[in-house]
N, C-alpha and C positions, 0 to 999 in steps of 0.2 A: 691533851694538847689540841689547839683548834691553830686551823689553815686558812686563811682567806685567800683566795683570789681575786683581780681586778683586772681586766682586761678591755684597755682602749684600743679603738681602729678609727683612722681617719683614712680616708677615699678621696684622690683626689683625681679631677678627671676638667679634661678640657672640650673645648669646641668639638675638635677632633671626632671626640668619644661621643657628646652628644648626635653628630653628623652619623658615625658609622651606625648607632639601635637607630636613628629613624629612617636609616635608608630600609632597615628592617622593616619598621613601621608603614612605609611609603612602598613597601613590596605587597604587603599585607591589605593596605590599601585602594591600590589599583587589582589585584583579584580578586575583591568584593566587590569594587565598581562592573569590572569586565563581566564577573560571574554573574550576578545575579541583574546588572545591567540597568541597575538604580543610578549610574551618574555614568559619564565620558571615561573614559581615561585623565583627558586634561581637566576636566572637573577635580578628580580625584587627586593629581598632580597640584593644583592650585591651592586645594584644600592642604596638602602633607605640605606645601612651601611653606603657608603660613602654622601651622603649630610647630613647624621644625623650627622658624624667625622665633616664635613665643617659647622654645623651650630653651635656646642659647640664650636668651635674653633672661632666664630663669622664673620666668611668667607662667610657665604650663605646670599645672596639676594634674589634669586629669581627660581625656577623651575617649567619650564615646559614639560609637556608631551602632546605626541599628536600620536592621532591613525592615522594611514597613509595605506591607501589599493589601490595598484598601484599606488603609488606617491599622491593620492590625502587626502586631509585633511579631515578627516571623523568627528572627536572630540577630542578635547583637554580640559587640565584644566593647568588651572596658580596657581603656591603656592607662595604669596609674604609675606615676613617673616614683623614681626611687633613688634617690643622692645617697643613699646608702649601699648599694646593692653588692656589697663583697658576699654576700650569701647567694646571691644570685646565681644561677647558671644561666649562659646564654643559648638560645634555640634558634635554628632558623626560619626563615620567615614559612607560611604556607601554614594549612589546615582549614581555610579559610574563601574554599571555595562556594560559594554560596546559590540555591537554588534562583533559576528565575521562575518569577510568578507574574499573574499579571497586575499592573498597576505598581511595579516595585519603584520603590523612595527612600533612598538613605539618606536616614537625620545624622549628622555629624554634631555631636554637643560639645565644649569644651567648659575646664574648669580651671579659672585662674587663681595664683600664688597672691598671696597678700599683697605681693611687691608691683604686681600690674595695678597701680594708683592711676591716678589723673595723667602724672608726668611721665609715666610708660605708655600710657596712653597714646600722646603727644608724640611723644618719638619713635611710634612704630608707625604714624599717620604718614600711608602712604606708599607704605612698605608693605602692608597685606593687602594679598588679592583677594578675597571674600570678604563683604561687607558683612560681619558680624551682627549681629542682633541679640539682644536679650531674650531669653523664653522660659516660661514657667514651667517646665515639662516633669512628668516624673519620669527618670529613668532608674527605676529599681528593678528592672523587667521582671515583675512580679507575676509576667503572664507565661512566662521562659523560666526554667533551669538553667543554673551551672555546669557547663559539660567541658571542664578543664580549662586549658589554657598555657600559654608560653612565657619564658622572660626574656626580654631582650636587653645586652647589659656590654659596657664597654668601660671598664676599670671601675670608678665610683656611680657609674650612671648609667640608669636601665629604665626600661619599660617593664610592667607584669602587665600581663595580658590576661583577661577573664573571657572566656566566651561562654555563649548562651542560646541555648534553642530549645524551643516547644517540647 
């Protein structure tokens, strides 16, 4: 006798859910500005308005940040966003307090969804507060280790978090 199984899950999840993982993210955020003192607070704030604007809008894939002192990569962490995330557990914010050095400079990189074309474009013009730019960078941080990480997750919709240090 053979058994099969098949097992479907559909996630669904609103505004709401996305608002509640990025206040997570936007906590996470401002204590790697304060800690290692690479951006403001309201820098850091400015920066969480707009990927939270880019991920209800369904435009964010992927962001990262990374502590940089004299050009070299000190710690980073990756947030890769997750429309699935019923396997997910949620963590709370924190781990993430980061050394200061001197000369420190947080690169924030983001990575967009297919769907931010031309005409998403267009209709966030004006509504984000950092002027975006293009950049060729590698962030594999190839010069860093994997040293765990958090999920942040609100019914179908989560953040995974990688972090990374020397």
């Amino acid at each position: 006798m053979t058994y099969t199984t098949s097992n479907s899950h559909t996630y669904t999840y609103s505004t709401t859910d996305i608002e509640t993982v990025m206040r997570r993210f936007t906590a996470d955020l401002v204590m790697i500005a304060q800690s290692s003192g690479g951006m403001t607070e309201a820098e850091a704030r400015k920066y969480a308005h707009d990927i939270e604007l880019l991920a209800k809008h369904g435009y964010l894939k992927k962001v990262d940040i990374t502590l940089l002192s004299n050009s070299q990569e000190i710690k980073a962490t990756q947030y890769v966003v997750n429309t699935d995330s019923g396997a997910l557990t949620t963590s709370r914010p924190g781990g993430v307090l980061w050394p200061k050095l001197p000369n420190p400079h947080l690169r924030i990189l983001i990575w967009y969804t297919d769907a931010y074309d031309t005409a998403a474009r267009q209709s966030l013009l004006g509504r984000l507060l950092i002027s975006w730019t293009t950049l060729n960078v590698d962030a594999s941080h190839s010069t860093l280790k994997q040293s765990g990480g958090r999920d942040y997750t609100s019914n179908g919709w989560g953040l995974q978090r990688l972090d990374f240090a020397a």
